[in-house]
Backbone as JSON, one array per atom type, in Angstrom:
{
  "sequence": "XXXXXXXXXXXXXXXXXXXXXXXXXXXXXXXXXXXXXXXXXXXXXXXXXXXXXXXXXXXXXXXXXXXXXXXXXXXXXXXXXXXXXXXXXXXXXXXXXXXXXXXXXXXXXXXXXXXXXXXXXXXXXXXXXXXXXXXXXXXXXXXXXXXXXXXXXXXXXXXXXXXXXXXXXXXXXXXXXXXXXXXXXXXXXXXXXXXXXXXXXXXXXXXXXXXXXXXXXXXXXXXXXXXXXXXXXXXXXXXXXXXXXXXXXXXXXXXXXXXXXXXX",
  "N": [[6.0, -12.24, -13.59], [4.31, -9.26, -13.5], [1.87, -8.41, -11.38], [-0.02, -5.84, -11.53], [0.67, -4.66, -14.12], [-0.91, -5.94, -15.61], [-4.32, -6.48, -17.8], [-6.02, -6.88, -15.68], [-5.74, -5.39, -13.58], [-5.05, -3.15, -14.15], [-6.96, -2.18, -16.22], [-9.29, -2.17, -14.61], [-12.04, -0.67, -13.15], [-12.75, 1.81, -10.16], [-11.1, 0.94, -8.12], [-9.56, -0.37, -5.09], [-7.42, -0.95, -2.67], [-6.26, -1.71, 0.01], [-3.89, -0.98, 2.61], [-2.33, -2.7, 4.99], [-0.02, -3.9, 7.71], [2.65, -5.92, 7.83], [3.22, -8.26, 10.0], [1.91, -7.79, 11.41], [-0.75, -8.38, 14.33], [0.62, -10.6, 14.47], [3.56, -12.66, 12.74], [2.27, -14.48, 11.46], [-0.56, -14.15, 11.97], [-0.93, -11.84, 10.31], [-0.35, -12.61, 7.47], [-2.66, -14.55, 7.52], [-4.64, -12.16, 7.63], [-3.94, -10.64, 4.8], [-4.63, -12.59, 3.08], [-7.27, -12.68, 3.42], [-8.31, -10.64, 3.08], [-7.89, -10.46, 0.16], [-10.1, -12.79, -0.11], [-12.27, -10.57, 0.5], [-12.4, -9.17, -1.68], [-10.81, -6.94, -3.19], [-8.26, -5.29, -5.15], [-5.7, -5.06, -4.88], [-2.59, -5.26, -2.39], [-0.88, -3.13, -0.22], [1.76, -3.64, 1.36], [3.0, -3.39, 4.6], [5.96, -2.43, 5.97], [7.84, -2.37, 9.18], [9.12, 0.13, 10.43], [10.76, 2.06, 13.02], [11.51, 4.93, 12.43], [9.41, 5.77, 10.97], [8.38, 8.44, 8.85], [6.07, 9.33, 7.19], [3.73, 8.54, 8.69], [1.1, 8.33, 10.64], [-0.26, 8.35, 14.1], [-1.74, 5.89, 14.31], [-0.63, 3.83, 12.09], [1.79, 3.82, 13.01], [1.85, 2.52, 15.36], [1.1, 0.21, 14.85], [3.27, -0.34, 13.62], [5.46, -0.11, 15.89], [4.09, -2.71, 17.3], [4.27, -4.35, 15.39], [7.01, -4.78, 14.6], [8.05, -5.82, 17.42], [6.68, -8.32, 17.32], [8.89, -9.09, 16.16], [8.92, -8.68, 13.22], [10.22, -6.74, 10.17], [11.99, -5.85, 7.39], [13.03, -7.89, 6.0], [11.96, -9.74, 6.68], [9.43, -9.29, 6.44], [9.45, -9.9, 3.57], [10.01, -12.26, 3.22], [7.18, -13.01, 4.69], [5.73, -12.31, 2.36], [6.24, -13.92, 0.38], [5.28, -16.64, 1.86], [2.46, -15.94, 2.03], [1.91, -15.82, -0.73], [2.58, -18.7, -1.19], [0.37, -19.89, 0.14], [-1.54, -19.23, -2.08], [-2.08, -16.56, -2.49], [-3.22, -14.14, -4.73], [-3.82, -11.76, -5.66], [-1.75, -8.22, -7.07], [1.06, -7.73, -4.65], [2.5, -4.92, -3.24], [5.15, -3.67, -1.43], [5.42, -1.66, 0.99], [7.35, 1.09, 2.68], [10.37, 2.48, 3.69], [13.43, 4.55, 3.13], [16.12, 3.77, 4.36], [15.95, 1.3, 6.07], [15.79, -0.2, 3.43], [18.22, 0.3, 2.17], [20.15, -0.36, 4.23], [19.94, -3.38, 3.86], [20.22, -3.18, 1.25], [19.95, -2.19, -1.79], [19.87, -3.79, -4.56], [19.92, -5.9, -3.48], [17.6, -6.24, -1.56], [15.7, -6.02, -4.24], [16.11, -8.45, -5.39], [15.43, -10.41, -3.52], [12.54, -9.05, -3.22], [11.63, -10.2, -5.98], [11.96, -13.27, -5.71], [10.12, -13.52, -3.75], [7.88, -13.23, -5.28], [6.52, -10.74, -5.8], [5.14, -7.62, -6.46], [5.57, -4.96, -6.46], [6.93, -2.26, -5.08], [7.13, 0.83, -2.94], [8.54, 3.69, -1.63], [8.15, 6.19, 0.3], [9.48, 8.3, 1.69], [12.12, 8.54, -0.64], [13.31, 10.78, -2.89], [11.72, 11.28, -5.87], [13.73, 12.4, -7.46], [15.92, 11.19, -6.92], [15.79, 8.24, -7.55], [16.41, 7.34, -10.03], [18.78, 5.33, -9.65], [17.47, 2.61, -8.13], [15.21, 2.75, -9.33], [15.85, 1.53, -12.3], [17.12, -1.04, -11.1], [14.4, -2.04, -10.58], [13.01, -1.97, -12.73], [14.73, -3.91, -14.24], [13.92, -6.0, -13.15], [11.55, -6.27, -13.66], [9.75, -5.22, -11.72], [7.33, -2.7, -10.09], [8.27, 0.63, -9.31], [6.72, 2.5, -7.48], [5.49, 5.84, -7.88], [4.79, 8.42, -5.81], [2.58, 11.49, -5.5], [2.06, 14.45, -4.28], [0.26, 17.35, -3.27], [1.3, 19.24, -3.01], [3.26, 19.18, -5.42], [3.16, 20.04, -8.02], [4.45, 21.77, -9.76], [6.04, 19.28, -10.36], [4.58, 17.66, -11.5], [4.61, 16.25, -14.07], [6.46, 15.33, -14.9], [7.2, 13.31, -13.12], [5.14, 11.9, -13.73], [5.49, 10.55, -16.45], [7.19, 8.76, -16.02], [5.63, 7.01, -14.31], [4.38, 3.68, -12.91], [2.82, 0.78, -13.09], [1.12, 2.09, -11.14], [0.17, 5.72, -10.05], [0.62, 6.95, -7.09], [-1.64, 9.26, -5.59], [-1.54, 11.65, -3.27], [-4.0, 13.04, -0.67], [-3.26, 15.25, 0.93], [-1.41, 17.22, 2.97], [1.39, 16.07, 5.26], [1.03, 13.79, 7.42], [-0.03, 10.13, 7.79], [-3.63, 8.73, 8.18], [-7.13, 8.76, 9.79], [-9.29, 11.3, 7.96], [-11.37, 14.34, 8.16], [-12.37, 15.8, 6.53], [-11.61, 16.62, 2.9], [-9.31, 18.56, 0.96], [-10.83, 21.44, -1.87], [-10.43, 21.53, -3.99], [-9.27, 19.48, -4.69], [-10.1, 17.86, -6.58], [-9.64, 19.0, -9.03], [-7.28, 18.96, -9.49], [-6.11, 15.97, -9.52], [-7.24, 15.29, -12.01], [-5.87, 16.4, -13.5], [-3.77, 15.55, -13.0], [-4.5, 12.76, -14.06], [-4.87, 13.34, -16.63], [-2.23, 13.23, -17.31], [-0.94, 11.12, -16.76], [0.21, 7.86, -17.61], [-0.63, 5.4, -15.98], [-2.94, 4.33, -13.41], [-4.15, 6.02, -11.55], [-4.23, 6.41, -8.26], [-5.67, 7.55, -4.92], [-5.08, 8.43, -1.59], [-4.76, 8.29, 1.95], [-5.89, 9.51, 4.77], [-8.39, 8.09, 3.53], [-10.66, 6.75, 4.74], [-13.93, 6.32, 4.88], [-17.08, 4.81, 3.33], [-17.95, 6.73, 2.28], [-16.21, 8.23, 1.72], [-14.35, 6.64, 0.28], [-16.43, 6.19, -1.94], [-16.22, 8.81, -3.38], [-13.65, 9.27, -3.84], [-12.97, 7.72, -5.62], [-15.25, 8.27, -7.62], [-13.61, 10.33, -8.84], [-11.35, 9.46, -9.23], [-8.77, 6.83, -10.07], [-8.72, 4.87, -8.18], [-8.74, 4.19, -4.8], [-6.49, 3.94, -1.58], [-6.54, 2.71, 1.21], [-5.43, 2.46, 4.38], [-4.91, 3.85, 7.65], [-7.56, 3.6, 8.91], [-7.92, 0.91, 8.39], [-5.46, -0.19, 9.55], [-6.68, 0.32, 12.4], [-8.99, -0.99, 12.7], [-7.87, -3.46, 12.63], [-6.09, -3.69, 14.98], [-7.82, -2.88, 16.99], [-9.19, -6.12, 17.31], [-6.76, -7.1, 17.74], [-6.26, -8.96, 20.13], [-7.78, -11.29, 19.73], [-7.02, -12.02, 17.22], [-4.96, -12.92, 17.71], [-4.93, -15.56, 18.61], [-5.28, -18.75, 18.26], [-7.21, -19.84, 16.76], [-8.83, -17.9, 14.67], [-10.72, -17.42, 13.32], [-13.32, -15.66, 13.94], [-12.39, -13.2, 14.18], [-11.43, -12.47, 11.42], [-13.6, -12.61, 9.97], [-14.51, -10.33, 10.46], [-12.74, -8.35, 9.51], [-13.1, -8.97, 6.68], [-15.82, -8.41, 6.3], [-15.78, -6.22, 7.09], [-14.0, -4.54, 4.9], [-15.83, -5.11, 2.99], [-17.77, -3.84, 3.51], [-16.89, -0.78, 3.1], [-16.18, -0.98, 0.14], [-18.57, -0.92, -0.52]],
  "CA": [[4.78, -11.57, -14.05], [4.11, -8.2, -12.76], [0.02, -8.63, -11.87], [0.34, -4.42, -11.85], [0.93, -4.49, -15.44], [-2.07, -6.83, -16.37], [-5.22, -6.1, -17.4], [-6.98, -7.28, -14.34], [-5.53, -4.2, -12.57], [-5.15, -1.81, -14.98], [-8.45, -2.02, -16.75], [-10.19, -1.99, -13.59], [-12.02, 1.06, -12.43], [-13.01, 1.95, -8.48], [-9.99, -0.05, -7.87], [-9.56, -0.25, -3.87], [-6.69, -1.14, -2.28], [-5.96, -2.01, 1.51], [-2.7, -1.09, 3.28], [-1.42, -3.53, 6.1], [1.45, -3.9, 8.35], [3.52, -7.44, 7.92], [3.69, -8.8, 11.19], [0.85, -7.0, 13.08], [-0.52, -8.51, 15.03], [1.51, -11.14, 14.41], [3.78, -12.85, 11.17], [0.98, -15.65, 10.81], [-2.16, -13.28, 11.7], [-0.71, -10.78, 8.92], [-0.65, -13.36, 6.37], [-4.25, -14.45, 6.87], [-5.27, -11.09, 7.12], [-3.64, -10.46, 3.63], [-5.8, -13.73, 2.28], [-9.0, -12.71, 4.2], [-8.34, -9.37, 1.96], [-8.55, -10.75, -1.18], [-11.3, -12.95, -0.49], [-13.0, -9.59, 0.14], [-11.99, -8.49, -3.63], [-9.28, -6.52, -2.91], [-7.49, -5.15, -5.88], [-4.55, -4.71, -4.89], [-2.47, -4.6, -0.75], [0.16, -2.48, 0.24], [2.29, -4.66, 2.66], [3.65, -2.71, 5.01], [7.52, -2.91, 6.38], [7.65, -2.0, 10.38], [10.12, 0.96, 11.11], [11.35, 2.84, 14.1], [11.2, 6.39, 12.36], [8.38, 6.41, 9.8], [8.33, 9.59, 8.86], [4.92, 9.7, 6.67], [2.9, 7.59, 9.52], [0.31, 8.92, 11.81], [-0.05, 7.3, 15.07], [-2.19, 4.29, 14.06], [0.21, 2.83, 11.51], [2.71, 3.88, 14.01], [1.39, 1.83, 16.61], [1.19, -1.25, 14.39], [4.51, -0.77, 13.29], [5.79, -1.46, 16.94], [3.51, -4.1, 17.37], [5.21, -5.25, 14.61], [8.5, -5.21, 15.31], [7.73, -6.14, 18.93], [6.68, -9.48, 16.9], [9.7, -10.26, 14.89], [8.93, -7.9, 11.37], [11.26, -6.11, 9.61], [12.0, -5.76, 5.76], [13.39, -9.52, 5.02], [10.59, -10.61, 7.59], [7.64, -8.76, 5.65], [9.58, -10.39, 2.17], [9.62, -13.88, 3.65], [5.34, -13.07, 4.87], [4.74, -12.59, 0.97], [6.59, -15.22, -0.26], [4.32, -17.45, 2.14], [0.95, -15.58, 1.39], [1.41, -16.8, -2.5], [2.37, -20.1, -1.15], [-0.66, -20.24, 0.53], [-2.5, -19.12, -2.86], [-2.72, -14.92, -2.32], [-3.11, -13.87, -6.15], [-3.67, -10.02, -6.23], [-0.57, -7.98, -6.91], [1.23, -6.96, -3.41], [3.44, -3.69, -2.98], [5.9, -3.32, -0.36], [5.35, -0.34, 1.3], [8.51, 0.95, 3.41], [11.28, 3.6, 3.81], [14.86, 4.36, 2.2], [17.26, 3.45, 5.48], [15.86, -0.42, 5.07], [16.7, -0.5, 1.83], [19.86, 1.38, 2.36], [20.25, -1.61, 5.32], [19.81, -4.53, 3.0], [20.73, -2.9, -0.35], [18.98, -1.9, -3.69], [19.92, -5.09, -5.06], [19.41, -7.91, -2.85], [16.0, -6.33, -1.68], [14.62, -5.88, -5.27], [16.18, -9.89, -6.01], [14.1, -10.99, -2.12], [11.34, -9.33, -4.25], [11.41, -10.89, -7.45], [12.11, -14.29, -5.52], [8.83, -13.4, -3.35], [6.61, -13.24, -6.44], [6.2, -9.58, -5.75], [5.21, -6.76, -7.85], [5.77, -2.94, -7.0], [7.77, -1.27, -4.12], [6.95, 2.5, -2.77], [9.27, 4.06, -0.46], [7.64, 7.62, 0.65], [10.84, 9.35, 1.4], [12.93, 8.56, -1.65], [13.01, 11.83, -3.43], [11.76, 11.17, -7.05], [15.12, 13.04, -8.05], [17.28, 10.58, -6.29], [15.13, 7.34, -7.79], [17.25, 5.99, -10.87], [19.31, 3.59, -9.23], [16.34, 1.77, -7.56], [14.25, 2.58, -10.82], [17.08, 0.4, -13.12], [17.07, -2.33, -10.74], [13.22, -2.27, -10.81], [13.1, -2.63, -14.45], [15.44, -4.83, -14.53], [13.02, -7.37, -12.87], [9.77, -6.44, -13.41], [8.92, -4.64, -10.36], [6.9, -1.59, -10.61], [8.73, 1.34, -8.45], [5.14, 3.74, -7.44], [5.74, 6.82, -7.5], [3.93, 9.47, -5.19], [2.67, 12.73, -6.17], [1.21, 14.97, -3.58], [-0.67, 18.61, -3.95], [2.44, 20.49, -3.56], [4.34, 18.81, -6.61], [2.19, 20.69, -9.39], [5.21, 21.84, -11.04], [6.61, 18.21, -10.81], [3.13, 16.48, -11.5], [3.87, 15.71, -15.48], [7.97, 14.8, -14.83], [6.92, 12.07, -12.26], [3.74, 10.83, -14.07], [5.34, 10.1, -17.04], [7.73, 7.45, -15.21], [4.42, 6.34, -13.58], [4.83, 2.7, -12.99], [1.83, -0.06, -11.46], [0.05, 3.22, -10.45], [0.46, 6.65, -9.38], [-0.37, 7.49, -5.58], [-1.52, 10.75, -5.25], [-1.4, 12.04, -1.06], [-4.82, 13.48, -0.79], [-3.15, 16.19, 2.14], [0.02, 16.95, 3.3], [1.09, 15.61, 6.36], [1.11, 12.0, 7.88], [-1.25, 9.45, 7.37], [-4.61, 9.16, 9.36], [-7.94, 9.46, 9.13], [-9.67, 12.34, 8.36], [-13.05, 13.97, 8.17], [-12.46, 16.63, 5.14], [-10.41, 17.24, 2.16], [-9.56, 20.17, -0.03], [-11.89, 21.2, -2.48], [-9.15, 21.55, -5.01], [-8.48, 18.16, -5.31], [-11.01, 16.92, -7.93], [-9.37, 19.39, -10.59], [-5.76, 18.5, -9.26], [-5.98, 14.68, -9.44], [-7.46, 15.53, -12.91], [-4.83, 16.97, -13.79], [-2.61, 14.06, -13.29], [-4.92, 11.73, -14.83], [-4.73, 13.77, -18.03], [-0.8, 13.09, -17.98], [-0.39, 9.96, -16.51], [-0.42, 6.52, -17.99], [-1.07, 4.32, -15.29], [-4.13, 4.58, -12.9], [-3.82, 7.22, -10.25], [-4.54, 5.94, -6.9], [-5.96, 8.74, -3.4], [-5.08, 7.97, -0.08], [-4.01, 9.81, 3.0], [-7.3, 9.54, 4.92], [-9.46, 7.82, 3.07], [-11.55, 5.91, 5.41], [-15.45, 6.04, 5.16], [-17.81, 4.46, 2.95], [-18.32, 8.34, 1.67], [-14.66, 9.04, 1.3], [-14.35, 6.04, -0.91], [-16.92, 6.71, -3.41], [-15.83, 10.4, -3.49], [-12.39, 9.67, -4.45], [-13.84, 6.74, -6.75], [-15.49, 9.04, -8.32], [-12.55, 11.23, -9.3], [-9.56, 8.97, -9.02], [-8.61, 6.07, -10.91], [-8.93, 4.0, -6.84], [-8.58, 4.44, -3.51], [-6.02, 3.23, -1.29], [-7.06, 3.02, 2.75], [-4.55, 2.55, 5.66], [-5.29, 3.77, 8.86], [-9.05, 3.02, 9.29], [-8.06, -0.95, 8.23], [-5.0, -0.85, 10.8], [-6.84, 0.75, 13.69], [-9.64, -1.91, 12.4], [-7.19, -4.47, 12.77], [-5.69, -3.21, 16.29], [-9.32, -3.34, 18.3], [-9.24, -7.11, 17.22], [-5.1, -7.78, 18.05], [-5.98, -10.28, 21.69], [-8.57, -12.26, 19.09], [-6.4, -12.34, 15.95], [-3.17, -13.47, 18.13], [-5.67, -16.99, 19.26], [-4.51, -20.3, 17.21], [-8.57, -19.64, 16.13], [-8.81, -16.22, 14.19], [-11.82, -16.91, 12.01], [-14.04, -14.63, 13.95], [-12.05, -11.17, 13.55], [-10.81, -12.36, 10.44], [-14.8, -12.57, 8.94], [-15.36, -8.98, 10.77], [-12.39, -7.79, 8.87], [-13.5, -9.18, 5.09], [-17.24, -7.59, 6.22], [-15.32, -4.22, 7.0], [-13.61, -4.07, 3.91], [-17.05, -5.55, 1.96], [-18.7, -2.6, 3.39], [-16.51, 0.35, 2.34], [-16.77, -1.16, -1.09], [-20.38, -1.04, -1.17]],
  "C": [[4.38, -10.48, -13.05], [2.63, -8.03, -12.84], [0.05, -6.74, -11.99], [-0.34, -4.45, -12.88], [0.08, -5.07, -16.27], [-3.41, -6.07, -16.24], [-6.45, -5.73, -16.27], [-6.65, -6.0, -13.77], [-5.4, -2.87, -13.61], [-6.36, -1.24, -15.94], [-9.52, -1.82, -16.13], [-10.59, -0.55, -13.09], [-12.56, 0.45, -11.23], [-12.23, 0.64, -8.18], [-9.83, 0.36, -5.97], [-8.26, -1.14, -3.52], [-6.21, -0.81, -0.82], [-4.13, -1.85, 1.79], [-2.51, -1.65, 4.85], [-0.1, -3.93, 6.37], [2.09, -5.28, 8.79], [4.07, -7.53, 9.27], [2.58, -8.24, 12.5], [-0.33, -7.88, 13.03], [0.64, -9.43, 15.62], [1.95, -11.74, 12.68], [2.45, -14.02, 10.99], [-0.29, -14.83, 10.79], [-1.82, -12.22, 10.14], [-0.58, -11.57, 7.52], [-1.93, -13.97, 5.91], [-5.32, -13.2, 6.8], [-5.16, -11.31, 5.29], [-4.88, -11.29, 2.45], [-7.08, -13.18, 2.63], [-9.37, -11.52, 3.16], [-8.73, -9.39, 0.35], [-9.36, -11.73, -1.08], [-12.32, -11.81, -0.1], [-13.31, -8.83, -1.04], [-11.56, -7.36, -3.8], [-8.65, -6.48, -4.3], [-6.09, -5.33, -6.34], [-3.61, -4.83, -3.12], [-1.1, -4.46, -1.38], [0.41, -2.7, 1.88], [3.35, -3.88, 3.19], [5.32, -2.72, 5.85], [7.57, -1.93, 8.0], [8.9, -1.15, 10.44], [10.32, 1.72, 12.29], [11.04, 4.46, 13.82], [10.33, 6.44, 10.71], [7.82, 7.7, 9.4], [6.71, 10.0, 8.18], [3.56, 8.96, 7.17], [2.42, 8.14, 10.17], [0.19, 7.71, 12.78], [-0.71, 5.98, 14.82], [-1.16, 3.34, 13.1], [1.7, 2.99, 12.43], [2.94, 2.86, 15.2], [1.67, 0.33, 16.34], [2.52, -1.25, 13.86], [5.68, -1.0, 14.18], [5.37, -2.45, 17.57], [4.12, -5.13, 16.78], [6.55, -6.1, 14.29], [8.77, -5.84, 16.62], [7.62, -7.92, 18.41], [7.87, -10.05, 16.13], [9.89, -9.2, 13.42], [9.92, -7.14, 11.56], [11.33, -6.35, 8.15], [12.08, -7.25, 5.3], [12.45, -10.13, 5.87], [9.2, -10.28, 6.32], [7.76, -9.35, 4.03], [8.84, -11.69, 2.22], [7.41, -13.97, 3.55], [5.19, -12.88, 3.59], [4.63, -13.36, 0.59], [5.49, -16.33, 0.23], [2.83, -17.54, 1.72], [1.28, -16.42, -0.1], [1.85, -17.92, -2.36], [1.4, -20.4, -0.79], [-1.91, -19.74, -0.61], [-3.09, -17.48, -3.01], [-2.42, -14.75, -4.14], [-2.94, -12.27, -6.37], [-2.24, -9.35, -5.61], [0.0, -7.17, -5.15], [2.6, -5.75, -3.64], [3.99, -3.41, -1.71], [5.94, -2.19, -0.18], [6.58, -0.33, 2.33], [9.44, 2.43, 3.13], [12.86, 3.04, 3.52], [15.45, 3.57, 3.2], [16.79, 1.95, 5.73], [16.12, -0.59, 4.19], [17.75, -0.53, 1.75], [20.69, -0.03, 2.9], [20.85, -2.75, 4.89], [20.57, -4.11, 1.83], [19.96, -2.84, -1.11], [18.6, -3.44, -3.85], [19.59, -6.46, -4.4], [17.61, -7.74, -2.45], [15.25, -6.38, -3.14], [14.41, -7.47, -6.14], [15.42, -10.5, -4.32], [12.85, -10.75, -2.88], [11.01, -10.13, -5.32], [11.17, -12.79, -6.84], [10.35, -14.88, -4.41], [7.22, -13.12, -4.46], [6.02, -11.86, -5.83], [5.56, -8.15, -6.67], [5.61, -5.37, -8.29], [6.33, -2.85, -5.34], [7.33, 0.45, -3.81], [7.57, 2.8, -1.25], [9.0, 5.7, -0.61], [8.76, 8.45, 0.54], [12.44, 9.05, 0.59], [12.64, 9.42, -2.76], [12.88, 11.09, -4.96], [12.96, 11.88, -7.96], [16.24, 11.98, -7.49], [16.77, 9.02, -6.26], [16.02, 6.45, -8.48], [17.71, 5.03, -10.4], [18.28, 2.58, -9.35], [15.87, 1.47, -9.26], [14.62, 1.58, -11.57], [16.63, -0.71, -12.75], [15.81, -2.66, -10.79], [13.01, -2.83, -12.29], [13.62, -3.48, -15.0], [14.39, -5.91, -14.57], [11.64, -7.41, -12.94], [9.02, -6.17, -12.97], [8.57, -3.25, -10.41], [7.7, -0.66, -9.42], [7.49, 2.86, -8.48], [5.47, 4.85, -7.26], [4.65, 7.83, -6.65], [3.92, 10.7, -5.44], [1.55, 13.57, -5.03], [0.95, 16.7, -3.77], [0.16, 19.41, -3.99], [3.33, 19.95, -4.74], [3.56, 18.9, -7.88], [3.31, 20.29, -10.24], [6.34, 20.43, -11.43], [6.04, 17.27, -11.5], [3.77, 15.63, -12.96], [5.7, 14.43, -15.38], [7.89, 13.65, -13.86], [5.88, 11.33, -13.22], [4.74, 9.82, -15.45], [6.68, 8.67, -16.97], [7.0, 6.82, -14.44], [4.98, 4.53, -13.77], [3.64, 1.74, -12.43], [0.54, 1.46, -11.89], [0.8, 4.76, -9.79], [-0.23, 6.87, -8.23], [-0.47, 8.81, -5.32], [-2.07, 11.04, -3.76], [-2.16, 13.11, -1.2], [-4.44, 14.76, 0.07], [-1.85, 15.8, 2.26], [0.1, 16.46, 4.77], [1.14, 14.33, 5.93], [-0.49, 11.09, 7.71], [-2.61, 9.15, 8.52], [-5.97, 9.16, 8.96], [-8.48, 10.57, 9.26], [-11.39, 12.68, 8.23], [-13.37, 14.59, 6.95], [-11.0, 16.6, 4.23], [-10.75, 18.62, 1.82], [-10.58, 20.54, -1.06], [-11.4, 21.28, -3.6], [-8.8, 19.88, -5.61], [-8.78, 17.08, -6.34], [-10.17, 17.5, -9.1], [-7.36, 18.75, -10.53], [-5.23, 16.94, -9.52], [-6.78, 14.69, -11.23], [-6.72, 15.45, -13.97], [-4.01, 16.14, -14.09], [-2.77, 13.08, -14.03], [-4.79, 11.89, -16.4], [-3.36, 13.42, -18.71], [-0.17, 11.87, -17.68], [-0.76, 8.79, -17.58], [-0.24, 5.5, -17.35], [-1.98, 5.07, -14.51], [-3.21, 5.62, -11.76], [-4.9, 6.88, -9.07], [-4.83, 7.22, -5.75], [-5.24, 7.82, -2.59], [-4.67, 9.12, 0.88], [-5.74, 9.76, 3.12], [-8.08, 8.91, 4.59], [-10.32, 6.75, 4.54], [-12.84, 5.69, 6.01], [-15.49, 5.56, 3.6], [-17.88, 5.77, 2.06], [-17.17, 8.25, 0.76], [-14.17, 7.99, 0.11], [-14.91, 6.23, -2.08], [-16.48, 7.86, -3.74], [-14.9, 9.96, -4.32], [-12.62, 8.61, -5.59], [-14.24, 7.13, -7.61], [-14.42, 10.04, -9.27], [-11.23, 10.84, -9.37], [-9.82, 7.41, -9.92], [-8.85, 4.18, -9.52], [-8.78, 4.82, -5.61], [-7.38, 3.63, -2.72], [-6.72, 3.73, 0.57], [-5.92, 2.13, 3.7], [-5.4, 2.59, 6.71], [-6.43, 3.16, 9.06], [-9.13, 1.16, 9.79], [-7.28, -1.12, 9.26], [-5.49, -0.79, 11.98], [-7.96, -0.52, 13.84], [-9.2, -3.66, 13.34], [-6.28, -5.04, 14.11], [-6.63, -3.7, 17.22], [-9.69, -4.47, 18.13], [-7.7, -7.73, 17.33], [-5.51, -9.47, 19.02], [-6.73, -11.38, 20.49], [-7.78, -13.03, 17.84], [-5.13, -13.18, 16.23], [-3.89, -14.68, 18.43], [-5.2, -17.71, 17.73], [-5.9, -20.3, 16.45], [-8.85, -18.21, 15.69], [-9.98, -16.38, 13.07], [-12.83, -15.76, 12.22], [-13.5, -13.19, 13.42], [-11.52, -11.16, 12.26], [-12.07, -12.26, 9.27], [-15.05, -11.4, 9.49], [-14.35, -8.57, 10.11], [-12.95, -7.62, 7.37], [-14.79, -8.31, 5.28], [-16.97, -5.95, 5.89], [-14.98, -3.58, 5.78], [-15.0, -4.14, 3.0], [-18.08, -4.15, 2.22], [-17.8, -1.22, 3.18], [-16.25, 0.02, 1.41], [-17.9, -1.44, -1.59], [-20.61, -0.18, -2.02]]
}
């Protein structure tokens, strides 16, 4: 069952969605993060896969992604941490976030059957050119698993040829460039994300930046959700020495607050 593909997520508006990094601080703290997330009411997380050369990462998810690895993570590590989260009862759909040369590593096929066997639901690998997708795509379909596509402000003249393989959700990359937060967008981007919504048929997701209270409703307003990164890992960083203790309820109730208040 692809939760994606269910009403619960697709009928939902000001949909919010948290991106975290499997294994940061550590593989057990990143699994009750994940839980602590959806008892905040959490739509949706994008579970992140720790690499060496992340090419669409600004230094904070950078940071946690050798933290991460420093702990142990890696692609069949961050599968295994799902698989556990929904043993331990995580319900909202998770998306492996990650890059081609893991995949490549492992293979199409055995990662998209680790997914399926992890009660997974959608995959998004940043630098896998939407021209050089099918394979993956196939094996996605095969099982159920949504493959997200990303659509950012320079791919006008691709916007309608991606949407309408939309899958889960479309992520549209509020800015070019690496991820981060910021303090402004373009002013372009209400009619541009418009645009997409007019041709897509799945929800169309922001990110890239998002991380105030402001910047949420904004794109809330004009987007089908939000997704937020940096803000939650750097969040999640200035509480590492507390979260790594055999006792993690304190930073784990200042995280659920954090998220409870940029969905106010």
């Amino acid at each position: 069952m692809n939760r994606l593909k269910q009403d619960a997520f697709q009928s939902k508006k000001e949909r919010f969605v948290p991106y975290i990094m499997s294994s940061d601080p550590s593989y057990e703290a990143s699994i009750d993060i994940a839980l602590t997330l959806e008892e905040a009411g959490v739509d949706a997380i994008e579970w992140g896969v720790p690499f060496s050369d992340p090419l669409a990462d600004g230094p904070v998810i950078q940071e946690a992604g050798d933290r991460a690895r420093k702990a142990g993570g890696g692609l069949r590590r961050a599968v295994e941490g799902a698989k556990e989260a929904r043993a331990k009862g995580l319900t909202v759909p998770l998306v492996l976030f990650t890059y081609i040369n893991p995949v490549l590593s492992v293979g199409f096929k055995e990662v998209i059957e680790l997914m399926e066997d992890a009660d997974m639901d959608g995959i998004l690998i940043p630098d896998l050119p939407f021209e050089e997708s099918e394979e993956l795509r196939a094996l996605c379909n095969e099982k159920g698993i949504s493959l997200i596509s990303l659509v950012a402000p320079s791919s006008k003249n691709r916007m309608e040829k991606i949407s309408r393989l939309g899958d889960g959700f479309i992520y549209y990359v509020t800015s070019l460039g690496v991820t981060g937060t910021r303090e402004s967008f373009a002013e372009e981007l209400s009619e541009s994300i418009q645009k997409l919504r007019d041709v897509a048929s799945v929800p169309v997701l922001a990110g890239f930046g998002i991380s105030t209270r402001e910047h949420v409703q904004h794109f809330q307003s004009i987007a089908d959700g939000v997704i937020v990164g940096s803000a939650l890992v750097r969040f999640i960083s200035e509480r590492e020495d507390t979260l790594l203790q055999a006792n993690r309820e304190k930073p784990l109730q200042e995280i659920k607050s954090f998220i409870e208040e940029l969905c106010s």
